[in-house]
C-alpha positions as CSV (number, residue, x, y, z in Angstrom):
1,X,-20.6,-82.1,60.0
2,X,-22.4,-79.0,62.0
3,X,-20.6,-76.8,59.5
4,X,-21.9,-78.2,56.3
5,X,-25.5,-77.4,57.5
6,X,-25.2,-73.8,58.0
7,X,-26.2,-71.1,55.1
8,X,-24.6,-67.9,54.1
9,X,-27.1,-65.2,54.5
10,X,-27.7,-61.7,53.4
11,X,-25.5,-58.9,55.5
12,X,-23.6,-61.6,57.2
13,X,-26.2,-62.5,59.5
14,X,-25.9,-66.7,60.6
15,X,-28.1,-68.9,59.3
16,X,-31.5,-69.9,61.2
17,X,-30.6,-73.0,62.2
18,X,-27.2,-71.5,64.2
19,X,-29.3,-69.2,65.6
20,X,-32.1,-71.7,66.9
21,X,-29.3,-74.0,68.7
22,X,-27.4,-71.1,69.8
23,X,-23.6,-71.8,68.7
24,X,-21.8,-69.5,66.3
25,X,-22.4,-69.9,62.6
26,X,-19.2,-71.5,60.1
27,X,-20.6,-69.2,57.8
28,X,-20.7,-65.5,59.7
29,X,-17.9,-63.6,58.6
30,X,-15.6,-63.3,62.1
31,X,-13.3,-59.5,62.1
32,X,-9.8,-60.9,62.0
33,X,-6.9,-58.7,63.3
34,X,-6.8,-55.7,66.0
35,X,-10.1,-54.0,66.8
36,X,-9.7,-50.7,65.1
37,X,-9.9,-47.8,67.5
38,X,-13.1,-45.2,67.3
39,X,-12.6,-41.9,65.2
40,X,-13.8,-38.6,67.2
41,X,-14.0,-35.5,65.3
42,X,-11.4,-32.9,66.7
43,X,-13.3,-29.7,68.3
44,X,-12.0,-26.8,66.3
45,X,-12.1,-23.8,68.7
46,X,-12.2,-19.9,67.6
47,X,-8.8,-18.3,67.7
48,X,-8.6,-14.8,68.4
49,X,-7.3,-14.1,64.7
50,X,-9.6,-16.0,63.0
51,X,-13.6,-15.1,64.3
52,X,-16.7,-15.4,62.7
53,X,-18.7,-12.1,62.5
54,X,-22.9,-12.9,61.1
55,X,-25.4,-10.5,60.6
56,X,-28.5,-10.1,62.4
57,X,-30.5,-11.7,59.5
58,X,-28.3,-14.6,58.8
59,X,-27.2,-13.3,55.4
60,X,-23.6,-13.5,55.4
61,X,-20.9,-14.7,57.4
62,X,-16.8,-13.3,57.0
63,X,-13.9,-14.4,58.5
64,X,-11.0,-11.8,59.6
65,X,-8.0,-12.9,59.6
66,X,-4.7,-11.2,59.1
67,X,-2.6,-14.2,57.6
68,X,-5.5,-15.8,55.2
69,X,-3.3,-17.6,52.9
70,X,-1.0,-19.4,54.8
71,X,-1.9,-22.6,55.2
72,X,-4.5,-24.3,53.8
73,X,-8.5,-23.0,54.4
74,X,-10.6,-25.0,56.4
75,X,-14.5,-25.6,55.8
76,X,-15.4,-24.6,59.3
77,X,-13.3,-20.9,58.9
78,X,-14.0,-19.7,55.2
79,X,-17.3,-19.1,53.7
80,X,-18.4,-19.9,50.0
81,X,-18.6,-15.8,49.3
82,X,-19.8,-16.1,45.7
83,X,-23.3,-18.2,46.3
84,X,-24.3,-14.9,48.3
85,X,-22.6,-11.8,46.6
86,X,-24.7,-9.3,44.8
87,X,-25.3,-9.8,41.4
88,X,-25.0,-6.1,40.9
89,X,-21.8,-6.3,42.2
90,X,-20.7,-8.7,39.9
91,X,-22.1,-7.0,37.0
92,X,-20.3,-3.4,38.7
93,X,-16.9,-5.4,38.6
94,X,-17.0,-6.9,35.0
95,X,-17.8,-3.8,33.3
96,X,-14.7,-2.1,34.2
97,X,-13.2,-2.0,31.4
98,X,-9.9,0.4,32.0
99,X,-9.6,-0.5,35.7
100,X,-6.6,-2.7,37.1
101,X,-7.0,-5.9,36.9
102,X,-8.3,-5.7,33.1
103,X,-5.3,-3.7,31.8
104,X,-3.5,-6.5,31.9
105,X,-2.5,-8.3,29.1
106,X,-3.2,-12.4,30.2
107,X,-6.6,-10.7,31.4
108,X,-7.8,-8.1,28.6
109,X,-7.7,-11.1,26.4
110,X,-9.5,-13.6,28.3
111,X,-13.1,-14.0,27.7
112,X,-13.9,-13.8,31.6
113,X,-16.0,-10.8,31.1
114,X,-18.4,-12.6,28.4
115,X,-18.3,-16.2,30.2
116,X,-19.3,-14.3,33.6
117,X,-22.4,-12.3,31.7
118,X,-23.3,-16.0,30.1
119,X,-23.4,-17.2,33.4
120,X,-25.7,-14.3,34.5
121,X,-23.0,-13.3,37.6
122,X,-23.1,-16.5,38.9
123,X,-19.8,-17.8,39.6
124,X,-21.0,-21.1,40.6
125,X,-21.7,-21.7,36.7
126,X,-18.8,-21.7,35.6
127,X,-16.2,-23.7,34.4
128,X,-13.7,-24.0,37.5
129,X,-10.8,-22.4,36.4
130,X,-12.8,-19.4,35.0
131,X,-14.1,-19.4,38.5
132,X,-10.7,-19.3,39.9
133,X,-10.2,-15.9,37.7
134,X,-13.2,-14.4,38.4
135,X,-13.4,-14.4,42.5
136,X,-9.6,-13.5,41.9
137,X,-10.7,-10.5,40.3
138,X,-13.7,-9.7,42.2
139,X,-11.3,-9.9,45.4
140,X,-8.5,-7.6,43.8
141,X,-11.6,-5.3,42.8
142,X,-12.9,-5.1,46.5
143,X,-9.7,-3.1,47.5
144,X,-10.9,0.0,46.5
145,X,-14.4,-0.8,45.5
146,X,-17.3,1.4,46.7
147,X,-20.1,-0.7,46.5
148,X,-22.2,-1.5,48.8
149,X,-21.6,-4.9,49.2
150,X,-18.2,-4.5,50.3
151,X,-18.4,-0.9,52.4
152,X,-21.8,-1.7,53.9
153,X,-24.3,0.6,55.2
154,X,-22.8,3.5,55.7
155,X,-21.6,6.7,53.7
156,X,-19.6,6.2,50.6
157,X,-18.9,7.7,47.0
158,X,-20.9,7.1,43.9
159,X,-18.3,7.1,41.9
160,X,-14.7,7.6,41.9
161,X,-15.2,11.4,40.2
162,X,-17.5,12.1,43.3
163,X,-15.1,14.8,44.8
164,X,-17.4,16.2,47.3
165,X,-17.5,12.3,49.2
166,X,-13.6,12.1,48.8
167,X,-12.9,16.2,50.0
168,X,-14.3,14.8,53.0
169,X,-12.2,13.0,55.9
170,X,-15.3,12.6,57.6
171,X,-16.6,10.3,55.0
172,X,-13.2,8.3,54.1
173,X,-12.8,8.1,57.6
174,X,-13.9,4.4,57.9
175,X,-13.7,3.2,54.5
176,X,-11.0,0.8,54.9
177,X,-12.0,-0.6,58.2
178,X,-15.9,-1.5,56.6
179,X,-14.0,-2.9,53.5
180,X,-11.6,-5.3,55.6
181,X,-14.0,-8.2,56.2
182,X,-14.9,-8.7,52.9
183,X,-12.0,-8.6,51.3
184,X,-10.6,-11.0,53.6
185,X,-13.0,-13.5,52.9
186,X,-12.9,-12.8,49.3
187,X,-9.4,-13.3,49.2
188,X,-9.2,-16.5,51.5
189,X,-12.1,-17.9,48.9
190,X,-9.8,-17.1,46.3
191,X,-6.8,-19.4,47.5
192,X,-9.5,-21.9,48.1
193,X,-10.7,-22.4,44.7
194,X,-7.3,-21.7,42.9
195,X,-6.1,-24.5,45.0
196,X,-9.4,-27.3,44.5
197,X,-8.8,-26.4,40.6
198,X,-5.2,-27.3,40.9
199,X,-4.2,-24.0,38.4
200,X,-0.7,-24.4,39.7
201,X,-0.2,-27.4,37.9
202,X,-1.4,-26.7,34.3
203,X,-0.3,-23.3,32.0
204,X,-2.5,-21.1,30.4
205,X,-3.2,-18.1,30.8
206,X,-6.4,-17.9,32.3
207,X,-4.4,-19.9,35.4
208,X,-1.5,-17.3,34.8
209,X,-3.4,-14.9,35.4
210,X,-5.4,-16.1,38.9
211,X,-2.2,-16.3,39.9
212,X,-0.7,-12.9,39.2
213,X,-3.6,-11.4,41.2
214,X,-3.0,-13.8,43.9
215,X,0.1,-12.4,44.2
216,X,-0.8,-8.7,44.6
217,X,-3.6,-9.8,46.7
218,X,-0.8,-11.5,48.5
219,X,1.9,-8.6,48.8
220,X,-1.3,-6.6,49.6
221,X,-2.0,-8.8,53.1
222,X,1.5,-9.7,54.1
223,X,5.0,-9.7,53.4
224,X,6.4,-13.6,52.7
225,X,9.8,-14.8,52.2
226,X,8.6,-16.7,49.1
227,X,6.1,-15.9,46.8
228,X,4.5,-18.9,45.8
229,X,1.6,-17.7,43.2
230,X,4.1,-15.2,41.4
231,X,6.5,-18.2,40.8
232,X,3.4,-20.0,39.3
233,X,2.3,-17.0,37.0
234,X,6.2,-16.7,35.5
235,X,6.5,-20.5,35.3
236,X,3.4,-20.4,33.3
237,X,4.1,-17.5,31.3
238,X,7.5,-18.6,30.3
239,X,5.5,-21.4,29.2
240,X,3.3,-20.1,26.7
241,X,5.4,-17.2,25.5
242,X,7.3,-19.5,22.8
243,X,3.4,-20.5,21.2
244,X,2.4,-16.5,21.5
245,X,5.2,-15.5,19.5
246,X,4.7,-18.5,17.1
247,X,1.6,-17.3,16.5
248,X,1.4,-14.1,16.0
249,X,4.6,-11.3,16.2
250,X,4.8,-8.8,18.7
251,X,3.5,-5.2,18.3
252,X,4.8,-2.4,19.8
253,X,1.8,-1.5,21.9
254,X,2.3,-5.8,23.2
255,X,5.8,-5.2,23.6
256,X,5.2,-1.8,25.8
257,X,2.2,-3.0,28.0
258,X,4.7,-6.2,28.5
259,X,7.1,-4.2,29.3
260,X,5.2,-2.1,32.6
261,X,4.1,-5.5,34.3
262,X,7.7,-6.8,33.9
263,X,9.1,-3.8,35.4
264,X,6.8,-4.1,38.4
265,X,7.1,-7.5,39.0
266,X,10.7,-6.7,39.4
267,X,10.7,-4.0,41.1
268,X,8.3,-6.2,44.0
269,X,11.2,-7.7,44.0
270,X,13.6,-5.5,44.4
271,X,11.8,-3.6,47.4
272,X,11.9,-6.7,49.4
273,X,15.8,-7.5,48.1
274,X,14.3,-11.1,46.7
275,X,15.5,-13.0,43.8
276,X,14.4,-11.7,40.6
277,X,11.7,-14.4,38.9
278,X,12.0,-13.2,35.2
279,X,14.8,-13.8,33.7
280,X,16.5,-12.0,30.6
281,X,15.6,-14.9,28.2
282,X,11.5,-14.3,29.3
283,X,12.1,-10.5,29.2
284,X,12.9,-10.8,25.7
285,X,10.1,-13.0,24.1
286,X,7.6,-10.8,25.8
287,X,9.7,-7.3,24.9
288,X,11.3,-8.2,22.2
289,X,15.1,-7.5,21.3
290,X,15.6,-4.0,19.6
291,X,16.2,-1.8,21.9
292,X,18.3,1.5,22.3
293,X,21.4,1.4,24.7
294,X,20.5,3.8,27.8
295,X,22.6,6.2,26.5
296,X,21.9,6.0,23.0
297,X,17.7,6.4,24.6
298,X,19.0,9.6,26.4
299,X,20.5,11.2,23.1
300,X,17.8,11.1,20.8
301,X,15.9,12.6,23.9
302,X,18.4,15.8,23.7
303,X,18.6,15.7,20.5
304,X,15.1,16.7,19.9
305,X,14.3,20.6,20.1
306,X,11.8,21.0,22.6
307,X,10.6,17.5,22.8
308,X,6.8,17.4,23.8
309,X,4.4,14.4,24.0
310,X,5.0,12.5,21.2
311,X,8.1,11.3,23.0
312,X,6.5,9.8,26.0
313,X,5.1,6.7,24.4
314,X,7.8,5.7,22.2
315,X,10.7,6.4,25.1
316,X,8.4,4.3,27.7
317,X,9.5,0.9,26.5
318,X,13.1,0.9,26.1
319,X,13.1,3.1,29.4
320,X,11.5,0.4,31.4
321,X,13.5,-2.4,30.1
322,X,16.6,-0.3,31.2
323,X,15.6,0.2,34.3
324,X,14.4,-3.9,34.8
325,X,18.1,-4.6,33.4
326,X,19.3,-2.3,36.5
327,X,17.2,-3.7,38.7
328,X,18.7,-7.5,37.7
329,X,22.2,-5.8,38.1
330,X,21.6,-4.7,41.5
331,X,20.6,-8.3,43.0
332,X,23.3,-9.9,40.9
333,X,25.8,-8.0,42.0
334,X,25.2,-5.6,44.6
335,X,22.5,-6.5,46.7
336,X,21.6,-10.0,46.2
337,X,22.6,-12.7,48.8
338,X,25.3,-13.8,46.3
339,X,26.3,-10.6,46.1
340,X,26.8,-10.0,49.8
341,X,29.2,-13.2,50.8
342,X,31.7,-11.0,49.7
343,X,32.8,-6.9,50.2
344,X,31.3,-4.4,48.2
345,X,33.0,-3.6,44.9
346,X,33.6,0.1,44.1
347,X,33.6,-0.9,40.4
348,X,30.2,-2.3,40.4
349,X,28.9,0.4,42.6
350,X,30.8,3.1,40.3
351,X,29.1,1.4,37.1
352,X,25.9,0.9,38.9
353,X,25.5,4.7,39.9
354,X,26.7,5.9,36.4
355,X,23.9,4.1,34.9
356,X,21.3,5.6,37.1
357,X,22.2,8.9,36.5
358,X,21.7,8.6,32.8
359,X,18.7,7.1,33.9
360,X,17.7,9.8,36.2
361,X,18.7,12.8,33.5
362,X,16.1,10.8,31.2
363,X,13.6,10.9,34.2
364,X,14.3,14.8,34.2
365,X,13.4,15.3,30.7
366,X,10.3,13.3,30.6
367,X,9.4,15.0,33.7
368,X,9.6,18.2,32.2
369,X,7.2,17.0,29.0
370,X,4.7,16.1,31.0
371,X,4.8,19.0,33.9
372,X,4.6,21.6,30.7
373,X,1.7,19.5,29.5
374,X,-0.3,19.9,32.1
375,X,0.7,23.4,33.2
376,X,-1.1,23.8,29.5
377,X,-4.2,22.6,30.3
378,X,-7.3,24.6,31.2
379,X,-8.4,23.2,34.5
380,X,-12.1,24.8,33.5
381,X,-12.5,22.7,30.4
382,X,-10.1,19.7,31.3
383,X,-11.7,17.8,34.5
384,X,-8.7,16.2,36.3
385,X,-8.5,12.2,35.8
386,X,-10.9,9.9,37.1
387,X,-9.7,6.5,38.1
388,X,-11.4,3.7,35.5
389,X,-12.2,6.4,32.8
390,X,-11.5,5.3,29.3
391,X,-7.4,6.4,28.4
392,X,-6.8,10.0,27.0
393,X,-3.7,11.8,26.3
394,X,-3.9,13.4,29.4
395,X,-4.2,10.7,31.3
396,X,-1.5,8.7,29.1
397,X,0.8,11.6,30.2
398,X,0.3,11.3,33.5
399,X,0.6,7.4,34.0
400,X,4.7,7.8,31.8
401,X,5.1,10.2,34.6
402,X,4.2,7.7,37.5
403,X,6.1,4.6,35.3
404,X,8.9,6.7,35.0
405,X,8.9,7.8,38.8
406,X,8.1,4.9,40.4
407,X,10.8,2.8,37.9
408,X,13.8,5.2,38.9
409,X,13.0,5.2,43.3
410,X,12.6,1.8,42.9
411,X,15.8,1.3,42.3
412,X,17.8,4.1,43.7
413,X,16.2,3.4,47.5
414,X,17.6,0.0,47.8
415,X,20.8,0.8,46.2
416,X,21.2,3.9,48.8
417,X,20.0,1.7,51.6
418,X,22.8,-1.2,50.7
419,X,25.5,1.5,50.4
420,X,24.9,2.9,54.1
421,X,24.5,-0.5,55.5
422,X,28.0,-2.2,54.1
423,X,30.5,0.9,54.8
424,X,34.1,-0.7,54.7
425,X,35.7,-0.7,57.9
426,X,39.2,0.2,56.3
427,X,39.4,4.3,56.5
428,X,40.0,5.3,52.9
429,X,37.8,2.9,51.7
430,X,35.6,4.0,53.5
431,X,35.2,7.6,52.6
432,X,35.3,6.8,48.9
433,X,32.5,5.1,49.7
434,X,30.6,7.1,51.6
435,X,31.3,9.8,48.6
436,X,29.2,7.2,47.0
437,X,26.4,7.1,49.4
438,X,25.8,11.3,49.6
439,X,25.3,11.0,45.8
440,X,23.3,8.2,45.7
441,X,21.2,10.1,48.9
442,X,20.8,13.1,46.6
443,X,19.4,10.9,43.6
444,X,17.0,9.5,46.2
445,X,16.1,13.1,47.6
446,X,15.1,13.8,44.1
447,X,13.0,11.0,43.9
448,X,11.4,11.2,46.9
449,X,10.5,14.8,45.0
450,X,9.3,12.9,42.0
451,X,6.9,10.7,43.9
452,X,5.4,13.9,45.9
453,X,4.9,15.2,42.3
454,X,3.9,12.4,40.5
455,X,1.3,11.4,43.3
456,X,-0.6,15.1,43.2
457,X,-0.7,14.3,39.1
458,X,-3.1,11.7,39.4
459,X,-6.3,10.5,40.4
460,X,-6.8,10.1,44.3
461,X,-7.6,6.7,44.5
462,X,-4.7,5.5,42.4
463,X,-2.5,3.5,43.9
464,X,-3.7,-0.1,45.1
465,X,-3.0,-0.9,49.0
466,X,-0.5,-3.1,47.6
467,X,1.8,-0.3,46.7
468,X,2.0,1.4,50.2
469,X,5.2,-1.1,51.4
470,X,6.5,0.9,49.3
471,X,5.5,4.2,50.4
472,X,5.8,3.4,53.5
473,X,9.4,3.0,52.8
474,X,9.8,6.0,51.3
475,X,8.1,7.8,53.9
476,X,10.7,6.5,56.5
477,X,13.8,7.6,54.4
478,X,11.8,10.8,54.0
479,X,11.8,11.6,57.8
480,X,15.2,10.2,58.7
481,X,17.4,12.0,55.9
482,X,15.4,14.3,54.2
483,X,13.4,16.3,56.8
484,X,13.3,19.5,54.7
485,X,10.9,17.4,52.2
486,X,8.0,16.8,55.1
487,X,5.5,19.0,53.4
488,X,5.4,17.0,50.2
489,X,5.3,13.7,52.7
490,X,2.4,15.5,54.3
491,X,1.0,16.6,50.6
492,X,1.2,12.5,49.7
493,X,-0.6,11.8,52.5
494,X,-3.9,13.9,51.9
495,X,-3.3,12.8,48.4
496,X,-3.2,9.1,49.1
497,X,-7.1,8.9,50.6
498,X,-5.6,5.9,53.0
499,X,-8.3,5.6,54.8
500,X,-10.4,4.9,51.8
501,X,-8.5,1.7,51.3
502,X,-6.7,0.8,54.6
């Protein structure tokens, strides 16, 4: 009957009268089961890869590391960049207008630039997929941006025409050391937000887009055997490609544009001998269909008398979907990891190096429109390009040049590089095949040439740090078979400004 008398009170506690008379309460709630054990929080200690580096004043606080992206970041290693980067900065960034990233096409017609002036710079207003975008941009921009928010104190240009800074080593010098910090962090608070807003998962393009420049910011930090965010941005690309064309058809100028980001997501591929990610079918609905066969391409190009500029533009399309075809060819059957279970086939290689010299004599002639173009120009009244500045037909020129360079060593390297490697081992095989090789080393001689050229054509700080794999790779075949062409390796290098950006 003791039980009856007891009362349920607040919290659990037992009743008065259980706790006058000293015996345990009916009505007390009792923990049933196992005691649960105590959580402890884990002590996280610094690793030598991963240190915190604070100013004097507390301001701001990066993290280095070289490997930022992967695995997931942690509160207690990556710092919420945006709440304390300059609003100047921000402002710099978005008004770029003819810069990478806004020349391309998923980005130029976003709104991000007008959503981040609404949001007077403040990332932390916006939506959180426009967020994504924008600290994906900022953090692609920091890779060659002078500011002084990511150089620091120190010497630096005030603009990218300022030749007197970049005639300098003294003032380069450093560059890409005082940029390193920031661009870490930058990039690591990218891969933070892209993953909290889940843009994986949904298509559109603003989320296509975050992830194309977490790619190159990617390929820019370290080599992967997969490439996660690229996968993402052609998943959601194929995607929405069906409701563009539904829409609204495809113009030339689309279908061109299109056609130059294709190209060099293949050709990332290629360098690295990885499976190519867009597929003919994709290629297509963002190209379109009518295209001239290679060789058809190369007559109308000798067919014209003295062709001059007003062949560049029209012959850039069809020539970069040739050479993306090619560079599908070469993985699917020369290069690929399908491709290499069995021997090398002479008739693929024959067939493959028959289309690259029609590709290469339509390299020559394009070459030869825009080297007599600019040996035309008056160097007194015709300043030389300035990276950002709006397009002109010089500068139009110039970039078919580098498209048209950069299109034809990206494929002859590889295929020159998988021809040495996989010599038959029977003997007359074997010679025919190394007939093979010596012609497609002289192709690659000649584009080694090309890039020298192509390189002293443009604006110093051109290429993004993402590009130098690349280079890099050509500067190795340079000094092992080509040592005759040192002095235009050496000319690339004072050209290249790397450490501006490395």
């Amino acid at each position: 009957m003791q039980g009856v008398l007891c009362h349920p009170q607040p919290d659990g506690a037992p009743c008065p009268r259980c706790v006058e008379k000293g015996t345990a309460c009916t009505t007390t709630p009792l923990p049933r089961g196992r005691p649960k054990g105590r959580k402890t929080q884990r002590r996280v200690e610094p690793t030598a890869t991963s240190s915190a580096a604070s100013t004097a004043d507390g301001s701001i606080s990066l993290q280095s590391s070289s490997n930022i992206s992967d695995s997931p970041p942690r509160l207690d290693m990556i710092l919420r960049v945006e709440s304390q980067l300059d609003s100047d900065f921000v402002a710099q960034v978005f008004e770029g207008e003819f810069t990478n990233p806004f020349t391309h096409p998923l980005i130029s017609a976003s709104t991000i630039r007008d959503d981040v002036r609404a949001a007077s710079c403040q990332l932390n207003l916006l939506p959180p997929r426009a967020r994504v975008l924008a600290l994906c941009i900022i953090a692609v921009d920091s890779l060659v941006s002078f500011h002084e928010t990511v150089l620091g104190p120190g010497p630096r240009p005030q603009s990218f025409g300022d030749f007197d800074f970049f005639s300098s080593d003294a003032n380069i010098q450093q560059c890409g050391v005082r940029r390193a910090p920031i661009c870490r962090a930058l990039h690591a608070e990218a891969v933070k937000a892209a993953r909290e807003a889940d843009i994986l998962l949904e298509p559109s393009s603003e989320n296509a887009a975050s992830c194309f420049l977490l790619d190159h910011l990617d390929q820019t930090n370290l080599y992967r055997l997969s490439r996660p965010w690229a996968g993402a941005y052609i998943s959601h690309v194929r995607a929405l490609a069906p409701l563009w064309r539904a829409t609204s058809p495809l113009s030339a100028d689309d279908a061109a544009v299109w056609s130059a980001y294709i190209l060099a997501e293949v050709l990332t591929s290629t360098e690295d001998r990885m499976p190519i990610l867009i597929t003919r079918h994709d290629q297509m609905l963002l190209t379109g269909t009518d295209t001239p066969s290679l060789d058809g391409l190369l007559a109308l190009l000798t067919a014209a008398e003295k062709p001059g500029l007003e062949v560049l533009w029209p012959t850039m399309h069809p020539y970069m979907v040739h050479a993306t075809t090619l560079a599908r060819q070469l993985y699917e059957t020369i290069n690929g990891d399908l491709a290499r279970l069995k021997p090398l086939s002479e008739a693929l290689v024959i067939k493959f190096l028959s289309a690259l010299t029609t590709l290469h004599s339509i390299v020559s002639i394009l070459f030869d429109v825009v080297a007599a173009h600019i040996a035309s120009i008056d160097p007194l009244h015709t300043p030389p390009p300035i990276r950002g500045a709006p397009p002109t037909i010089d500068s139009i020129a110039r970039a078919c040049g580098l498209a048209a360079a950069i299109a034809f060593a990206g494929l002859i390297l590889p295929f020159y590089r998988e021809l040495e490697q996989r010599l038959p081992d029977e003997p007359r095989a074997r010679e025919r095949m190394r007939v093979f090789c010596e012609q497609a080393r002289a192709f690659a001689c000649d584009a080694a040439r090309e890039i020298a050229q192509v390189i002293r054509w443009l604006p110093g700080v051109q290429f993004p740090p993402a590009s130098y794999r690349a280079l890099y790779a050509w500067a190795e075949f340079v000094l092992d078979c080509a040592p005759e062409d040192t002095q235009d390796l050496e000319a690339c290098v004072s050209f290249l400004f790397l450490p501006y950006l490395l």
